[in-house]
C-alpha positions in Angstrom: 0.0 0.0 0.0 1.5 3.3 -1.0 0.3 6.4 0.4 1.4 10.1 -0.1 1.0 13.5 2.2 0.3 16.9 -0.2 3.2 19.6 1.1 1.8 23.4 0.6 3.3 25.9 2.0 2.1 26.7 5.4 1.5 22.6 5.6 2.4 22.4 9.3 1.0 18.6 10.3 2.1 16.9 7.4 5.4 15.5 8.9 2.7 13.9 11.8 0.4 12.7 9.8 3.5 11.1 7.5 4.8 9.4 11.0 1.5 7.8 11.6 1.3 6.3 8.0 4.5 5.3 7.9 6.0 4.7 11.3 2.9 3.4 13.1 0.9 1.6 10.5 4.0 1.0 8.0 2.5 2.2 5.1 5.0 2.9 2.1 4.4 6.7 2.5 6.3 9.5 0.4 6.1 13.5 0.5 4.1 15.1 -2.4 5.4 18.8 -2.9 2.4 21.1 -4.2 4.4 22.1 -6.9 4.5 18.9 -8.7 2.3 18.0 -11.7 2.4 14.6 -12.0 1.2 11.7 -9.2 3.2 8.3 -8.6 1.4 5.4 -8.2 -0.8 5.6 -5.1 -3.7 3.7 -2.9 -3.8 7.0 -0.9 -3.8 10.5 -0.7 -3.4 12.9 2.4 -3.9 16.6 2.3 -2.9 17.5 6.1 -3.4 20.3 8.3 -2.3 23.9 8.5 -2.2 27.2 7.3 -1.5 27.0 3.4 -0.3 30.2 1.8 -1.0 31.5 4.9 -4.8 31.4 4.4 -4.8 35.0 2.6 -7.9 35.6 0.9 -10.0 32.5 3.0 -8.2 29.2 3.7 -7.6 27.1 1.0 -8.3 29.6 -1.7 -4.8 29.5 -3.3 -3.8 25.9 -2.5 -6.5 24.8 -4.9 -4.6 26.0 -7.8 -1.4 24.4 -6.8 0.0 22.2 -9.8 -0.8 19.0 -7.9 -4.2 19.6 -7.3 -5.3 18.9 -11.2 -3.7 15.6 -10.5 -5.3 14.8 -7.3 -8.3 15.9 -9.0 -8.1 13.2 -11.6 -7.1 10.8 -8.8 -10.3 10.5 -7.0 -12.1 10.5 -10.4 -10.6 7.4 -10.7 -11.6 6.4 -7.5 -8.7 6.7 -5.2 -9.0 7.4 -1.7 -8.0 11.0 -0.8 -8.4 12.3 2.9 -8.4 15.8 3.6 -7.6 16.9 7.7 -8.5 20.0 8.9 -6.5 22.5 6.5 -6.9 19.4 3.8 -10.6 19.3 4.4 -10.9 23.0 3.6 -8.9 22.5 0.6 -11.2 20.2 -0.7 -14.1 22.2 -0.5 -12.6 24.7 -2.3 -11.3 22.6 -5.3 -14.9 21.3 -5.4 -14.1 17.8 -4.4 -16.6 18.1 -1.2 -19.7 20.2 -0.7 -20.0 22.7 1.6 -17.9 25.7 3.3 -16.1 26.6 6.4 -16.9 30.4 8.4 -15.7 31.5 11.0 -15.9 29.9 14.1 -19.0 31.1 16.1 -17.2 33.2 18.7 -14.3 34.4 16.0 -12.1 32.7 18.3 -9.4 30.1 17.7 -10.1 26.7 19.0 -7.8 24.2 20.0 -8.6 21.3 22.8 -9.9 17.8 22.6 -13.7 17.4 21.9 -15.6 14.5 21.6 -16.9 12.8 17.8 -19.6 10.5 17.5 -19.1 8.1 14.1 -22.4 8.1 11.8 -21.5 6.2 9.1 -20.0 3.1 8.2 -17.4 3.2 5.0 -14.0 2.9 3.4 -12.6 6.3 6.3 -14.6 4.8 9.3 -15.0 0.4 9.0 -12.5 -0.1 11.9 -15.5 1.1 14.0 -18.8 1.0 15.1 -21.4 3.2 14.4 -22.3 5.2 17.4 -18.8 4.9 18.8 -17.4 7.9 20.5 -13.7 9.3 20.1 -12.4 11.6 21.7 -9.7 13.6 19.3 -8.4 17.4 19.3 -9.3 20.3 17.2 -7.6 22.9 16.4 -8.9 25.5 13.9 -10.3 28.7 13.1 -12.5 28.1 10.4 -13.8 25.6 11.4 -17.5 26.1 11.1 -19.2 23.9 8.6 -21.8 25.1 6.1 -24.0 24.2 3.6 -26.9 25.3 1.9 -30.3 23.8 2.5 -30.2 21.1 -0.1 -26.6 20.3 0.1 -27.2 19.8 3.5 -30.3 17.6 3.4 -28.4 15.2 0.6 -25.7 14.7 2.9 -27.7 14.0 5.5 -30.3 11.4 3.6 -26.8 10.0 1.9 -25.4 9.6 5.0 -22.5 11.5 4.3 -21.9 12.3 7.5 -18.8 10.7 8.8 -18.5 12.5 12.3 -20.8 14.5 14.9 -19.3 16.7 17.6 -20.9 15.7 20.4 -20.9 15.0 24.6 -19.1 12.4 26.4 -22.0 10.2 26.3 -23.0 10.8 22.7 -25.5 13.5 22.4 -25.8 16.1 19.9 -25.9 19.7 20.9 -25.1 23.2 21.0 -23.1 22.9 24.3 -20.8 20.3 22.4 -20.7 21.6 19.4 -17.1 23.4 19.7 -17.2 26.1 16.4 -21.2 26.3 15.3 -21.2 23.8 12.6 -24.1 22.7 11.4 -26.1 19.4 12.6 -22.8 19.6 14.3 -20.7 17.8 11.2 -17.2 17.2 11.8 -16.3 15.0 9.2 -18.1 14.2 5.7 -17.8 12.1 2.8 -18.0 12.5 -1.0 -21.5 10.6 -2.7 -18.9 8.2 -4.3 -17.8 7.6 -0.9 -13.7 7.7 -1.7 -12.9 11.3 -1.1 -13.5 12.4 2.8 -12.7 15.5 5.0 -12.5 16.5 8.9 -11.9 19.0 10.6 -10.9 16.9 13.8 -7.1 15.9 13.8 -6.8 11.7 13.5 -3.2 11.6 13.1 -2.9 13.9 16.9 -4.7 10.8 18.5 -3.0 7.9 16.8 -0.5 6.8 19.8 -1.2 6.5 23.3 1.8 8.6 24.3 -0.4 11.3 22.8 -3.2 11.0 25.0 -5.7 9.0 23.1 -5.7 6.5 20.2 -8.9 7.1 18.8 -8.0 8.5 15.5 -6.0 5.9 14.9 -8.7 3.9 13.2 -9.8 6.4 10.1 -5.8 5.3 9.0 -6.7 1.7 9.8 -9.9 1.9 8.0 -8.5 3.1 5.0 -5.5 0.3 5.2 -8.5 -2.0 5.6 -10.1 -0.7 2.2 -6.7 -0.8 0.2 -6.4 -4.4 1.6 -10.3 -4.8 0.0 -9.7 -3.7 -3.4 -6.4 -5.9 -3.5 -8.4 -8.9 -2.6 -11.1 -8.3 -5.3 -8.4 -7.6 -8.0 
């Protein structure tokens, strides 16, 4: 399984998220500069966290027309798996490869703790566990805030596109756990092909318990598990 992390500048988490992939689940994992225009053979795709060109204009405005981004682009057309964290997730949005947009967090505050995600649905970013299982993984954004129009947001909620609620220690679903104001409190969602996801949440922060919590740990499994998959039915 070969997997590669997209490098923009302002990319500040890619070097973790490379360490989980490679070091802890010993994926074959290799840097992918923005700059690049072509793609080496890949199961797997990572856009990571951070502040790419600094977020001028609104965050991940510019990185969408990095050079790479045409091939990742034609990468998930094809079906390949392409995760986008935080930053990544943003990125994504803009590029048009997920629906929705990110404000401001309510509060126009900078967030950064651990907050609680409930998983909704089952699929290729979430198998290695159950639905209504709660994880507890950090945050740490300023746009943050997910939104959609009406009946963007109704299709990914009858689709269930919805990959991650914030929500309370015990599960529920509310304003008082809901850390930035998104809507129907999404944290994570998932394209209608179901191959091309995004999170605000940070997985790869909560992937070793000398981190404080291993709970993210299983959206890298899950995808390992789905690589595995599609060898088996070649």
């Amino acid at each position: 399984m070969k997997a590669g992390v997209v490098v923009f500048p302002g990319s500040n988490c890619d070097h973790d998220t490379y360490h989980v992939l490679k070091h802890v689940l010993h994926m074959e994992t290799r840097f992918l500069w923005h700059g690049e225009r072509t793609l080496p053979d890949l199961d797997l795709i990572v856009l990571p966290g951070g502040f790419s060109y600094g977020d001028y204009m609104r965050t991940g405005a510019i990185a969408r027309f990095s050079p790479l981004m045409e091939g990742i682009k034609d990468f998930a057309g094809r079906g390949g798996y392409v995760l986008g964290i935080c930053n990544g997730f943003q990125i994504l949005q803009e590029a048009g490869l997920l629906p929705g947009a990110m404000l401001h967090n309510r509060g126009l505050k900078f967030v950064c703790r651990q907050v609680c995600l409930r998983v909704e649905a089952s699929g290729p970013f979430t198998g290695a566990y159950s639905a209504g299982q709660i994880l507890r993984v950090p945050i740490a954004h300023n746009e943050g805030n997910f939104y959609a129009a009406a009946g963007d947001l109704e299709q990914l909620e009858r689709n269930s596109q919805v990959l991650f609620r914030y929500c309370s220690p015990s599960g529920q679903i509310d304003g008082r756990s809901n850390p930035n104001g998104s809507l129907n409190n999404i944290a994570g969602i998932i394209n209608e092909r179901k191959n091309v996801a995004g999170m605000m949440p940070h997985p790869e922060r909560a992937s070793e318990g000398c981190l404080g919590s291993e709970d993210g740990r299983g959206v890298f499994v899950s995808l390992m598990q789905s690589i595995q998959g599609r060898f088996s039915e070649a």
